[in-house]
C-alpha positions in Angstrom: -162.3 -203.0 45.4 -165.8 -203.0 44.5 -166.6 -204.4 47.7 -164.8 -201.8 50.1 -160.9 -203.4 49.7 -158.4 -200.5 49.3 -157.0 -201.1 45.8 -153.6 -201.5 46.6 -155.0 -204.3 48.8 -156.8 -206.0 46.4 -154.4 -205.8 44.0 -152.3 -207.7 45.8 -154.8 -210.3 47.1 -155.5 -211.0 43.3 -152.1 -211.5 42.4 -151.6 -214.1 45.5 -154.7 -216.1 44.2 -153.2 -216.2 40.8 -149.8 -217.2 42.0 -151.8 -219.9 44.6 -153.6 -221.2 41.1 -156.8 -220.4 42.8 -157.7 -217.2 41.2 -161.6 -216.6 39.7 -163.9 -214.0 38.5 -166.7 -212.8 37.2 -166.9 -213.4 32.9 -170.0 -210.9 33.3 -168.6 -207.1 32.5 -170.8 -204.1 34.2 -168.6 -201.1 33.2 -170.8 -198.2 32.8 -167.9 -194.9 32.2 -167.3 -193.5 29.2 -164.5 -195.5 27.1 -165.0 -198.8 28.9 -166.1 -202.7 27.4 -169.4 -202.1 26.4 -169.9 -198.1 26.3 -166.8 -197.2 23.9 -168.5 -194.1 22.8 -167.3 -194.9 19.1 -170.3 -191.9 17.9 -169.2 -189.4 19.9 -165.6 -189.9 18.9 -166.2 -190.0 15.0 -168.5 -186.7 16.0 -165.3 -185.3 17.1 -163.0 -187.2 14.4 -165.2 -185.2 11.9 -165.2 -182.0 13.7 -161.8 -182.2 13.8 -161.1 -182.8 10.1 -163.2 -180.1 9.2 -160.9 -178.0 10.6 -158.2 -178.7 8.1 -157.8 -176.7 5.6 -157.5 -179.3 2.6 -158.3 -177.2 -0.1 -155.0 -174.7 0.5 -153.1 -177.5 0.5 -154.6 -178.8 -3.3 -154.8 -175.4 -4.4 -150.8 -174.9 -3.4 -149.8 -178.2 -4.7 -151.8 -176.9 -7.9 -149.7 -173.7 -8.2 -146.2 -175.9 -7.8 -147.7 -178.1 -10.7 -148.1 -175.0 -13.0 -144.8 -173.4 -12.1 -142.8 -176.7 -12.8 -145.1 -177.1 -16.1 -143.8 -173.5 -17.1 
């Protein structure tokens, strides 16, 4: 693919060198997009993990819970 092959092409060509025993590759990675081996992005997600935790409104829940507590006490 990376050289031009259509991928549907390719694909197949790989799975014929696997089945033919003669299949190799590269062991070096050179993914560069966002998500991919080597550039996971784990920052930017727990940026966004924390941005979206903040959004939660914890302390209505504790301050309900609270209230149920005092009304079962009573």
């Amino acid at each position: 693919v990376l050289e031009g092959m259509p991928f549907r092409d390719a694909y197949k060509a790989v799975g014929k060198s696997i089945a033919r025993g003669k299949f190799a590759y590269a062991k070096e990675i050179h993914h560069t997009h966002e998500g991919s081996i080597g550039n996971l992005c784990n920052e930017e997600i727990r940026q966004k993990m924390a941005g979206a935790m903040k959004q939660f409104r914890y302390e209505r829940v504790e301050e309900a819970y609270r209230n149920l507590l005092q009304e079962a006490v009573l």
